[in-house]
N, CA, C and O atoms as a Maestro MAE file, in Angstrom:
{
 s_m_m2io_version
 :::
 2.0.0
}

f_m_ct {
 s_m_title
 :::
 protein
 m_atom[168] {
  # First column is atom index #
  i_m_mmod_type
  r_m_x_coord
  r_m_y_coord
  r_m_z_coord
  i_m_residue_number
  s_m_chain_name
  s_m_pdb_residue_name
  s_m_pdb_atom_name
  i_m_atomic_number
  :::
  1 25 -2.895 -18.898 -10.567 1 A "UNK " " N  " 7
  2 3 -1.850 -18.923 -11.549 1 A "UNK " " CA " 6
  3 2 -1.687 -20.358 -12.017 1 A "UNK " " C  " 6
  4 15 -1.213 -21.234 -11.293 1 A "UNK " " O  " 8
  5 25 -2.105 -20.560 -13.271 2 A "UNK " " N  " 7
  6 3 -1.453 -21.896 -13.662 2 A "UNK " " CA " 6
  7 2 -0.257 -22.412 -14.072 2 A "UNK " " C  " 6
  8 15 0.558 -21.545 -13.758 2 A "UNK " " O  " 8
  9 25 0.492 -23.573 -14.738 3 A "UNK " " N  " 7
  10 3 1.546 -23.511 -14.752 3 A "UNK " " CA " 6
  11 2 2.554 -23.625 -16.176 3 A "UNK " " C  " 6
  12 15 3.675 -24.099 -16.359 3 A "UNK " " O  " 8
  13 25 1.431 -22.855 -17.180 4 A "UNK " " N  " 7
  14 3 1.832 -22.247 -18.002 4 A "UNK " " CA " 6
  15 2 2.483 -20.900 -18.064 4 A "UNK " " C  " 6
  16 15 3.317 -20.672 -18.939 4 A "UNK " " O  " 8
  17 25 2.139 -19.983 -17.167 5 A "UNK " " N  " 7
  18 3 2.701 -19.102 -16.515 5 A "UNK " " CA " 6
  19 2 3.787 -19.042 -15.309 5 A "UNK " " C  " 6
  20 15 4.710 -18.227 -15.314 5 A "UNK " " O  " 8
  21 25 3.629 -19.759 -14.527 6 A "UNK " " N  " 7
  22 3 4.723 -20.792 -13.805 6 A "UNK " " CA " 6
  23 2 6.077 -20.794 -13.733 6 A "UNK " " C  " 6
  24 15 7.009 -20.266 -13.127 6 A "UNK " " O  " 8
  25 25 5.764 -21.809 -14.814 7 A "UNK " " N  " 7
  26 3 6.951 -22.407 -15.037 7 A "UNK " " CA " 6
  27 2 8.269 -21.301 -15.843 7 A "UNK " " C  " 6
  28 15 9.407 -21.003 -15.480 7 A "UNK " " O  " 8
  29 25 7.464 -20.934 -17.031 8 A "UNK " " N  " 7
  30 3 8.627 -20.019 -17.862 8 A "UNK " " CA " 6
  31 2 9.741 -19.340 -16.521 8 A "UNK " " C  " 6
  32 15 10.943 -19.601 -16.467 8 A "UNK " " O  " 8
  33 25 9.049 -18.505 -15.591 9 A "UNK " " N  " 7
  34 3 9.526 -17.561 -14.737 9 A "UNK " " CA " 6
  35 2 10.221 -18.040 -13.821 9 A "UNK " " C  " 6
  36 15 10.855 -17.330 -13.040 9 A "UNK " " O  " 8
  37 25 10.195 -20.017 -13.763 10 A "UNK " " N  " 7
  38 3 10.403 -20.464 -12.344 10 A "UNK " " CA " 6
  39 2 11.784 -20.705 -13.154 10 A "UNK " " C  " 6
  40 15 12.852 -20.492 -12.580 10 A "UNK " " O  " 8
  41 25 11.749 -21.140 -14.463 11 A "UNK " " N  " 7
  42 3 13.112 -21.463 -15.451 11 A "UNK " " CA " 6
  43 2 13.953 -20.391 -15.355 11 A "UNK " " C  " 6
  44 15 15.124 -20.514 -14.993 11 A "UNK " " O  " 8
  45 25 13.466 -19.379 -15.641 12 A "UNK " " N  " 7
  46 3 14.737 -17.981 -15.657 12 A "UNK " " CA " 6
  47 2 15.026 -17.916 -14.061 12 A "UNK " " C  " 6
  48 15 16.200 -17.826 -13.704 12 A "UNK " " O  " 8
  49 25 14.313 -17.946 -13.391 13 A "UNK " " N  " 7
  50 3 15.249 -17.782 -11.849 13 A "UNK " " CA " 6
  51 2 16.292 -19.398 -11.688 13 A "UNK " " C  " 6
  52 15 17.035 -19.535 -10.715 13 A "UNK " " O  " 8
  53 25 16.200 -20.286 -12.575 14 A "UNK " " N  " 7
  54 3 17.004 -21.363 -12.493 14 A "UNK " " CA " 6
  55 2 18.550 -20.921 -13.244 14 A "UNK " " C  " 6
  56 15 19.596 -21.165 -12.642 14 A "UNK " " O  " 8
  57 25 18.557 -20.360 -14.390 15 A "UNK " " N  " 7
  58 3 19.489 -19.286 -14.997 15 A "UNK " " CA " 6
  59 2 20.064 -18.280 -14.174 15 A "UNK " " C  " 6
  60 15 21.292 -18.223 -14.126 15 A "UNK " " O  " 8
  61 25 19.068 -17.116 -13.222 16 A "UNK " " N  " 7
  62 3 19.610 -16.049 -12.508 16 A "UNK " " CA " 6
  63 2 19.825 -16.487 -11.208 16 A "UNK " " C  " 6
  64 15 19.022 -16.441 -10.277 16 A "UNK " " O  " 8
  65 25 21.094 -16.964 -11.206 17 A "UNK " " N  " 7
  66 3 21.646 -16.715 -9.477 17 A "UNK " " CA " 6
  67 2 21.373 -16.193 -8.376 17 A "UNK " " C  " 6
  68 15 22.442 -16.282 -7.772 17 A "UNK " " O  " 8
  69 25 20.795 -15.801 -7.839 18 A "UNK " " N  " 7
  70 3 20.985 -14.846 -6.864 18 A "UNK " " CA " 6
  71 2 19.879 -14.197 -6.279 18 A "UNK " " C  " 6
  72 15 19.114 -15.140 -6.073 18 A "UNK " " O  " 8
  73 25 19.405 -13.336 -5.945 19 A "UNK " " N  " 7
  74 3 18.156 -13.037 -4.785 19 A "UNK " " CA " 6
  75 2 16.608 -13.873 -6.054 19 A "UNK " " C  " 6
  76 15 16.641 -14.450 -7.140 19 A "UNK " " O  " 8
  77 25 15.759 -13.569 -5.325 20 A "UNK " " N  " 7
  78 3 14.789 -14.090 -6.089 20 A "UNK " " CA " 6
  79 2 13.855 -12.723 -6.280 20 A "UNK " " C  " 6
  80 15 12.722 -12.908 -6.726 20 A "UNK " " O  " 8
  81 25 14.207 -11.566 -6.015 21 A "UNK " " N  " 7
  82 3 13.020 -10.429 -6.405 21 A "UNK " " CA " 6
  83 2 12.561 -10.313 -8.144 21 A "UNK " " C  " 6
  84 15 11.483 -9.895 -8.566 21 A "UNK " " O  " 8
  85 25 13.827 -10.858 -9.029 22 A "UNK " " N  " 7
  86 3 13.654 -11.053 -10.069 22 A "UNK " " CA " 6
  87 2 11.947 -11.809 -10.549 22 A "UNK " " C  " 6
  88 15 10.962 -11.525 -11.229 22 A "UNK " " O  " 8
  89 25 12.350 -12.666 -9.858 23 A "UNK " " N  " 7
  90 3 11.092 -13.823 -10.260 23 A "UNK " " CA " 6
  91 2 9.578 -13.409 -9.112 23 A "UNK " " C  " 6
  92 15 8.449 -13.830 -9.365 23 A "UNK " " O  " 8
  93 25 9.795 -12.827 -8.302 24 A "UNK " " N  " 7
  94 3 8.583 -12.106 -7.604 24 A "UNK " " CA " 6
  95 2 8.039 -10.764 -8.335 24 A "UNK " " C  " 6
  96 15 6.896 -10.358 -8.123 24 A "UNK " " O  " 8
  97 25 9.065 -10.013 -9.335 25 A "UNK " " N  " 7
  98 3 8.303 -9.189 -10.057 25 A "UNK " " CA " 6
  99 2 7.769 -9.914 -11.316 25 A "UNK " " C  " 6
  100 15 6.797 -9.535 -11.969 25 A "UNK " " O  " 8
  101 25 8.448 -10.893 -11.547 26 A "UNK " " N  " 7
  102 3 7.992 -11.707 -12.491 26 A "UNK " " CA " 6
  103 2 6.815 -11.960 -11.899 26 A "UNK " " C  " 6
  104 15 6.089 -11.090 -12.380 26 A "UNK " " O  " 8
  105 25 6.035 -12.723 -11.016 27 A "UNK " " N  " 7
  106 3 5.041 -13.682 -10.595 27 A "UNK " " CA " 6
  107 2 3.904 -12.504 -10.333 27 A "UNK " " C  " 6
  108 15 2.753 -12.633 -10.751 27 A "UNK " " O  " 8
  109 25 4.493 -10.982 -9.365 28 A "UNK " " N  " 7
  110 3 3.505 -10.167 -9.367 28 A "UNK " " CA " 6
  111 2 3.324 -9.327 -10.870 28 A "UNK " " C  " 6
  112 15 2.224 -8.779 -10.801 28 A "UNK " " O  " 8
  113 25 3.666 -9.160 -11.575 29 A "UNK " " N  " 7
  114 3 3.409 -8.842 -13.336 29 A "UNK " " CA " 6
  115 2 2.309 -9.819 -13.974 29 A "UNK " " C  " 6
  116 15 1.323 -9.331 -14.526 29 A "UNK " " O  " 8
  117 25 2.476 -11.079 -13.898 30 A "UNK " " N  " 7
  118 3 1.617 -12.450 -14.436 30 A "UNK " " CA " 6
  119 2 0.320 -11.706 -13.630 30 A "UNK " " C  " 6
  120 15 -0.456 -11.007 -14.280 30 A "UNK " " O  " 8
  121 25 0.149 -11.895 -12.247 31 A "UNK " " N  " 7
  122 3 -0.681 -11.942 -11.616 31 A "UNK " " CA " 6
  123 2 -1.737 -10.859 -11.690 31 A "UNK " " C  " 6
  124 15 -2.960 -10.994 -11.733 31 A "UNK " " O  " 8
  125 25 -0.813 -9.468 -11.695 32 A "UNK " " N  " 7
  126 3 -1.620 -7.874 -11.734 32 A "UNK " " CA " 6
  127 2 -0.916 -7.321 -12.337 32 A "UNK " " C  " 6
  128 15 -0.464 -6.323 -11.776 32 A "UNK " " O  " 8
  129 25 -0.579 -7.508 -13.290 33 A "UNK " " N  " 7
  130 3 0.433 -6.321 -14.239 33 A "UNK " " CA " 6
  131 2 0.740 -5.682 -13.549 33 A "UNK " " C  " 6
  132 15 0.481 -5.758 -12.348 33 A "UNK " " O  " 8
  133 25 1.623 -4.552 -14.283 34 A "UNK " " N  " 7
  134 3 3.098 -3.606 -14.054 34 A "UNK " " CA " 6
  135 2 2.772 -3.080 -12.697 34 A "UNK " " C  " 6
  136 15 3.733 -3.162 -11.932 34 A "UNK " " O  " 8
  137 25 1.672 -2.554 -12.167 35 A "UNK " " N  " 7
  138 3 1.641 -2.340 -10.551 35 A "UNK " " CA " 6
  139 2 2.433 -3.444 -9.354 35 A "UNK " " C  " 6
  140 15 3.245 -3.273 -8.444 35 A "UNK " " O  " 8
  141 25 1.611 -4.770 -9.994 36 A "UNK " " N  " 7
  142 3 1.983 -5.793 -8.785 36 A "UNK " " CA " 6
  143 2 3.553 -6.352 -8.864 36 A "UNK " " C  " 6
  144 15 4.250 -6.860 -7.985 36 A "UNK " " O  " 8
  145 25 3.882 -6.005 -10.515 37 A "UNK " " N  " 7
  146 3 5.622 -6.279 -10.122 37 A "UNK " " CA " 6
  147 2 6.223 -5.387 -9.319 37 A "UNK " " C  " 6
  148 15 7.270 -5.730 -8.770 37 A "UNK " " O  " 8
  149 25 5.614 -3.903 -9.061 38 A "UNK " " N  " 7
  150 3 6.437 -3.017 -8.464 38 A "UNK " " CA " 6
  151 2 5.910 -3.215 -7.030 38 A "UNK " " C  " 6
  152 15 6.645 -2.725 -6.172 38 A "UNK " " O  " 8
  153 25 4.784 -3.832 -6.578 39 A "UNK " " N  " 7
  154 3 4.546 -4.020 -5.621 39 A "UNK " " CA " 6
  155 2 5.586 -5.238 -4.842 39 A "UNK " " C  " 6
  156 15 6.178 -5.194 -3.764 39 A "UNK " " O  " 8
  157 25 5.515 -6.259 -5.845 40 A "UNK " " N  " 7
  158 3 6.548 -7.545 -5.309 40 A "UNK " " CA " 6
  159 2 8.139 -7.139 -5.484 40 A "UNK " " C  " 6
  160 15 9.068 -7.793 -5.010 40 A "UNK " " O  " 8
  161 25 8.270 -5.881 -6.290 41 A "UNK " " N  " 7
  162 3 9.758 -5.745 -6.041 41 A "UNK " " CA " 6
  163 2 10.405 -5.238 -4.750 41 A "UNK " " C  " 6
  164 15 11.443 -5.562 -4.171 41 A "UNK " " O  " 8
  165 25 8.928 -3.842 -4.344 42 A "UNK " " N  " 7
  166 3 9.203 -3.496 -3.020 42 A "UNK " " CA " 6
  167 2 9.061 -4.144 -2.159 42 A "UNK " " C  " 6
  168 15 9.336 -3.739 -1.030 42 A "UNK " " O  " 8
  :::
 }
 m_bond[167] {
  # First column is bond index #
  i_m_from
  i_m_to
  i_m_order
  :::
  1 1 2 1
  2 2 3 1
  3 3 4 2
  4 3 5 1
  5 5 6 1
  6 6 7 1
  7 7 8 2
  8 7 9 1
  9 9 10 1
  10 10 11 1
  11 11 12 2
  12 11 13 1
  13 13 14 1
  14 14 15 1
  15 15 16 2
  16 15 17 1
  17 17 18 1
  18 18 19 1
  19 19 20 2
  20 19 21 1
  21 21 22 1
  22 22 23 1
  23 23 24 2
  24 23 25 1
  25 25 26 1
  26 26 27 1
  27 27 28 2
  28 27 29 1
  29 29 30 1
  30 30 31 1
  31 31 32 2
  32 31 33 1
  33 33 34 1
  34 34 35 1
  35 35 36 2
  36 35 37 1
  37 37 38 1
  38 38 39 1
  39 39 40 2
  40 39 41 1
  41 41 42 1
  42 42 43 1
  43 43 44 2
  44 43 45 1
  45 45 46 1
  46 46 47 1
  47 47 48 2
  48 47 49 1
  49 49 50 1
  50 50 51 1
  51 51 52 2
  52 51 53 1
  53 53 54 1
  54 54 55 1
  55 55 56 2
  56 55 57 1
  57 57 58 1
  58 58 59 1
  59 59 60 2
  60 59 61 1
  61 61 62 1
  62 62 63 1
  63 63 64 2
  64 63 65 1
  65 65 66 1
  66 66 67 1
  67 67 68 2
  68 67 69 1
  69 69 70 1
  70 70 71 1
  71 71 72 2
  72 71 73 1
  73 73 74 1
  74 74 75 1
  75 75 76 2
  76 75 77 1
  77 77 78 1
  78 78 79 1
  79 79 80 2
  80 79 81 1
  81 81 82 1
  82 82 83 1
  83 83 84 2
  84 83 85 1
  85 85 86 1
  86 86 87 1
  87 87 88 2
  88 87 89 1
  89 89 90 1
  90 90 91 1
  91 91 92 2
  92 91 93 1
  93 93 94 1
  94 94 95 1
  95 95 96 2
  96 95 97 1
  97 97 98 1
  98 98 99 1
  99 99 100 2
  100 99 101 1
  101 101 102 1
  102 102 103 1
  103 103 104 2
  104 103 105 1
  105 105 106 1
  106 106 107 1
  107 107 108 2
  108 107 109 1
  109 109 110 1
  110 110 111 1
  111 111 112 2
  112 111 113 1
  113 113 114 1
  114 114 115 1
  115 115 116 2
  116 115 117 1
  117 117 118 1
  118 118 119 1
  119 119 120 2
  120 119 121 1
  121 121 122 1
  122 122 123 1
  123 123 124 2
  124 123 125 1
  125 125 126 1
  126 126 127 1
  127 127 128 2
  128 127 129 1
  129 129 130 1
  130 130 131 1
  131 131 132 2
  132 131 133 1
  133 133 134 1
  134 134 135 1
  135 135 136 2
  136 135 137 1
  137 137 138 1
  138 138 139 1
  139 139 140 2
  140 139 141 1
  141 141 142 1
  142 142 143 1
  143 143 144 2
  144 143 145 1
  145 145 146 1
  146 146 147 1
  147 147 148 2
  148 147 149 1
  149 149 150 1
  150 150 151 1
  151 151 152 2
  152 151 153 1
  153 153 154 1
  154 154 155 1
  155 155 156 2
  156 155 157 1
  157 157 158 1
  158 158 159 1
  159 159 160 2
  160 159 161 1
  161 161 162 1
  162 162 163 1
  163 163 164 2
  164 163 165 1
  165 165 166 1
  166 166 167 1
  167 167 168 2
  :::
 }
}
């Protein structure tokens, strides 16, 4: 993952308060699309 992809996602969890699953479905989506966000959400 480079940090053009990164960063955007690391910014909105700087905005959202609170657990970080937000930004792990974020990071698994970048990584493997819509599977791996549902994988990093579970």
């Amino acid at each position: 993952m480079d940090s053009e992809a990164f960063l955007p996602g690391y910014g909105a969890l700087k905005l959202y308060r609170g657990r970080y699953l937000p930004f792990a479905a974020y990071l698994g989506a970048v990584m493997d699309g819509w599977l791996g966000a549902l994988v990093a959400k579970v």
